[in-house]
C-alpha positions as CSV (number, residue, x, y, z in Angstrom):
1,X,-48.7,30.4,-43.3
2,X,-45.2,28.4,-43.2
3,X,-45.7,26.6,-46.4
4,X,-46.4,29.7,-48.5
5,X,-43.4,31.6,-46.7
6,X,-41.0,27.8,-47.6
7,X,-38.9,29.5,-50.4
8,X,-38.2,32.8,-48.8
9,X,-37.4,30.7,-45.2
10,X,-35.2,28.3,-46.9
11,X,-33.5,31.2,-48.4
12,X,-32.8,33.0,-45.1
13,X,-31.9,29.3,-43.6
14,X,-29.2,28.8,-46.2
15,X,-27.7,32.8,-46.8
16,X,-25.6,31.9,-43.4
17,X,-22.5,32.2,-45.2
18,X,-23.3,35.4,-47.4
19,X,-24.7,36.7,-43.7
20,X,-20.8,36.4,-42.6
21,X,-19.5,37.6,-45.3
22,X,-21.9,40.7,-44.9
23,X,-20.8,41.2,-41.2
24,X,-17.2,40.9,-41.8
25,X,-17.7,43.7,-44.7
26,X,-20.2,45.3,-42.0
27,X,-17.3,45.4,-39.4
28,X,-14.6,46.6,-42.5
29,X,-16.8,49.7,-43.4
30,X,-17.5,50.5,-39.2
31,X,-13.3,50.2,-38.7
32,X,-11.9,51.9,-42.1
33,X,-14.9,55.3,-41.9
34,X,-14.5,55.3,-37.9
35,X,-11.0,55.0,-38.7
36,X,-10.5,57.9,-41.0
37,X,-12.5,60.1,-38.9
38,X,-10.3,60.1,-36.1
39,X,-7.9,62.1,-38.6
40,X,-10.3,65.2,-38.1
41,X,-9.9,67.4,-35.4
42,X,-14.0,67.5,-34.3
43,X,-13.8,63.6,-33.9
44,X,-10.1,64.0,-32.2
45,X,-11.8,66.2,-29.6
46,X,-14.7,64.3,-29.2
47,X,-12.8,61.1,-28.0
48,X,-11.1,63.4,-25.2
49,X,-13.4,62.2,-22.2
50,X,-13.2,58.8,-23.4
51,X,-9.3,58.7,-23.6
52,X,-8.6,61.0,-20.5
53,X,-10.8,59.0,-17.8
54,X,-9.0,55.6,-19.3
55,X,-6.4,54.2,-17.1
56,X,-5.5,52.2,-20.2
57,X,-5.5,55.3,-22.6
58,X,-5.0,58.5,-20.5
59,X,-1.1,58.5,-20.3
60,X,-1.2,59.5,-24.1
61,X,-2.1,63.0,-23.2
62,X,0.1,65.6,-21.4
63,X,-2.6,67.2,-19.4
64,X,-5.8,63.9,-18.9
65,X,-7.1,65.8,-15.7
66,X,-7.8,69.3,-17.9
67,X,-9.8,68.5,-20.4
68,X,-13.4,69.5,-19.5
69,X,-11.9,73.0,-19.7
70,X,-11.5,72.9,-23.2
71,X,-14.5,70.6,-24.9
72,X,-15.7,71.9,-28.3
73,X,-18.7,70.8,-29.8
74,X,-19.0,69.5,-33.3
75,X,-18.7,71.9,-35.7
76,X,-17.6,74.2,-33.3
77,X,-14.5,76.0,-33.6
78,X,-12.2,77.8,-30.2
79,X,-8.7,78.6,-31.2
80,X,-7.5,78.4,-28.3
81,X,-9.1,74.9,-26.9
82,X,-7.7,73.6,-30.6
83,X,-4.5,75.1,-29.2
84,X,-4.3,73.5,-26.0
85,X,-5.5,70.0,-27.7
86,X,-2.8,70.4,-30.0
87,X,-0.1,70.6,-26.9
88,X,-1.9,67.9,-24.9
89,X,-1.0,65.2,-28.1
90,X,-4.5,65.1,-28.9
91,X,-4.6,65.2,-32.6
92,X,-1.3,63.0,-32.2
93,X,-2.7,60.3,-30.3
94,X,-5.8,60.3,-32.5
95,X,-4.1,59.9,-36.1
96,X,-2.1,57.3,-34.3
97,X,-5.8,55.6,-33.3
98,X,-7.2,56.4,-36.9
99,X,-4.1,54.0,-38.3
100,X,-4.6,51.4,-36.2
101,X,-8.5,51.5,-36.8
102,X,-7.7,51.2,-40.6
103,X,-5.7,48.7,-40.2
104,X,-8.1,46.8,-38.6
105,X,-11.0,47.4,-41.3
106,X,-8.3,46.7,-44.0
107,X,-7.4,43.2,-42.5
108,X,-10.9,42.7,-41.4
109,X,-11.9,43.2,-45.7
110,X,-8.9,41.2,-46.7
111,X,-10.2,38.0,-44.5
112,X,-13.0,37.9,-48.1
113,X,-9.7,36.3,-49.3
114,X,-7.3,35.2,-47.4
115,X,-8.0,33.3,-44.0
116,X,-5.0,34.3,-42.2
117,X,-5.3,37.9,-42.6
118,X,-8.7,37.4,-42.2
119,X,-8.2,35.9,-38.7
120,X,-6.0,38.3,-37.4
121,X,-8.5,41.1,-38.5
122,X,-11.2,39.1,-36.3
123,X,-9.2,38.5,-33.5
124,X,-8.6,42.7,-33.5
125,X,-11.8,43.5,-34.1
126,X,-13.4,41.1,-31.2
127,X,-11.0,42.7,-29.0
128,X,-11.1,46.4,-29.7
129,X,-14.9,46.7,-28.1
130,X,-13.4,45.2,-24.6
131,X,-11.3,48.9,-24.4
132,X,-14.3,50.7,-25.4
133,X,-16.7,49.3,-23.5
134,X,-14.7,49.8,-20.7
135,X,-15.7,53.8,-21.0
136,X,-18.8,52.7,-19.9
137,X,-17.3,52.3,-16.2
138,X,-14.3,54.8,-16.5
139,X,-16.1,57.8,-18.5
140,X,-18.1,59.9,-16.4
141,X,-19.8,61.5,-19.4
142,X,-21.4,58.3,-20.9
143,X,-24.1,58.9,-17.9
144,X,-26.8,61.4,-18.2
145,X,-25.5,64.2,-15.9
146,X,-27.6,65.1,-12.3
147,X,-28.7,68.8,-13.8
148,X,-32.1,68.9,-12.6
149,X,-33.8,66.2,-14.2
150,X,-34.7,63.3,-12.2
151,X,-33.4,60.8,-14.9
152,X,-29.6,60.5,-14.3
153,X,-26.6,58.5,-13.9
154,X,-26.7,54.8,-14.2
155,X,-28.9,53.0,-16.3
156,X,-29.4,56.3,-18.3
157,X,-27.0,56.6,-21.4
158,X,-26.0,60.0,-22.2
159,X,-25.0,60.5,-26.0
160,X,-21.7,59.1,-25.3
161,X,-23.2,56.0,-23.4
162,X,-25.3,54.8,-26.0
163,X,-22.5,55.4,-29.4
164,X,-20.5,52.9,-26.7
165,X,-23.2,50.3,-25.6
166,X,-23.6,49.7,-29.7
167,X,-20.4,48.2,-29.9
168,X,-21.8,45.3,-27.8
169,X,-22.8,44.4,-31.5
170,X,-19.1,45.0,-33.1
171,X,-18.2,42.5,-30.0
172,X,-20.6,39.7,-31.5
173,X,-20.0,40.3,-35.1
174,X,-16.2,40.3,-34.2
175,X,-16.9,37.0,-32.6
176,X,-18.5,35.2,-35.4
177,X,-16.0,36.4,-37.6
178,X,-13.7,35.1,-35.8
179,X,-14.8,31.9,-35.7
180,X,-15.5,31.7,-39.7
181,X,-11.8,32.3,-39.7
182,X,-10.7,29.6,-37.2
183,X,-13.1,27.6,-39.4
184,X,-12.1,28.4,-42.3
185,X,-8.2,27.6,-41.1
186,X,-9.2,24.1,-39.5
187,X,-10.2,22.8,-43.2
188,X,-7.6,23.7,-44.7
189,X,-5.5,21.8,-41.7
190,X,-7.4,18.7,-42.1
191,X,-6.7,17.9,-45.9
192,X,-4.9,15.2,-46.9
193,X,-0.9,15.2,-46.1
194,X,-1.0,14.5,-49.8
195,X,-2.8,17.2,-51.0
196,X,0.4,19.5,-51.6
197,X,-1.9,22.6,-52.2
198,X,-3.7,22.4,-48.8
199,X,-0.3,22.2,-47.3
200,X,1.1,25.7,-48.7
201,X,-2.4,27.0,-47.7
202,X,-1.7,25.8,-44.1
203,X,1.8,27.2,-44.4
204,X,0.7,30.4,-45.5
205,X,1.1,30.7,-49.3
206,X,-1.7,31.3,-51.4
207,X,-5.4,32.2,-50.2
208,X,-4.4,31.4,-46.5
């Protein structure tokens, strides 16, 4: 069975480094679509619970301890909860989120060709899933809620709960990203003092 499967194993044993470069575009797409969502109201709103229950995030709004008075669903449309989001710096915060998120997919792309940029992208994308997984402890709504059913609250992930728990994967792919970078920066450190090339590299000129 192995030795009619040898080509297509060998392949998969050697595509380690297209594999990276895969999960670093992977991550990219996740940060830069995730990213320009946040620019929409829907996906503004729907971050409220997240952001208000965060003692890391909540002091962006006005009014953290009011906002299961005014969730919308998606596609739904109050005028006067959008109202009220607008005054608590909702949207605000938000776009201000969606930029950073970019930012992130943009240097988290760019790290295809340049190692530096590319490392800095890793080390912000292997530490952005540390704040969100952190909803899992501080948002209420990440739990099934006690409404009759007998399945509820911890270990049963609400809709919420399990769009967080996935970015247990962002955390690994930022982490092997990361270390393609650190990799990928080491090399270029250990060429020869004479190679004049590998030392602008290491400076930062060029692809570094």
């Amino acid at each position: 069975m192995i030795g009619s499967l040898r080509f297509l194993l060998e392949w998969i044993a050697n595509s380690d480094k297209a594999g990276m470069q895969v999960t670093r575009v992977a991550i990219a797409i996740v940060f830069l679509w995730i990213g320009a969502l946040k620019f929409a109201p829907y996906e503004a709103d729907s971050i409220t619970p997240f952001v208000a229950n965060s003692p890391f995030l909540s002091f962006f709004y006005k009014h953290p301890d009011q906002y299961k008075a005014h969730l919308t669903r998606e596609g739904e449309l109050k005028p006067a909860d959008r109202a009220w989001q607008t005054e608590n710096n909702t949207y605000r915060f938000s776009n201000g989120l969606g930029s950073v998120e970019i930012i992130i997919g943009l240097l988290t792309l760019v790290g295809l060709f340049s190692r530096r940029y590319g490392m800095l992208g890793a080390i912000l994308a292997f530490l952005t899933p540390f704040v969100t997984l952190s909803f899992l402890i501080t948002t209420p709504e990440v739990w099934v809620s006690a409404l009759g059913d007998t399945p509820h609250g911890f270990p049963w992930l609400s809709g919420a709960g399990r769009l967080v728990i996935k970015d247990v994967m962002l955390l690994a792919g930022g982490w092997l990203i990361m270390t393609d970078s650190a990799r990928a920066l080491l090399e270029v450190g250990r060429q020869p003092a004479s190679d004049l090339g590998g030392v602008r590299h290491f400076l930062g000129a060029g692809k570094l």
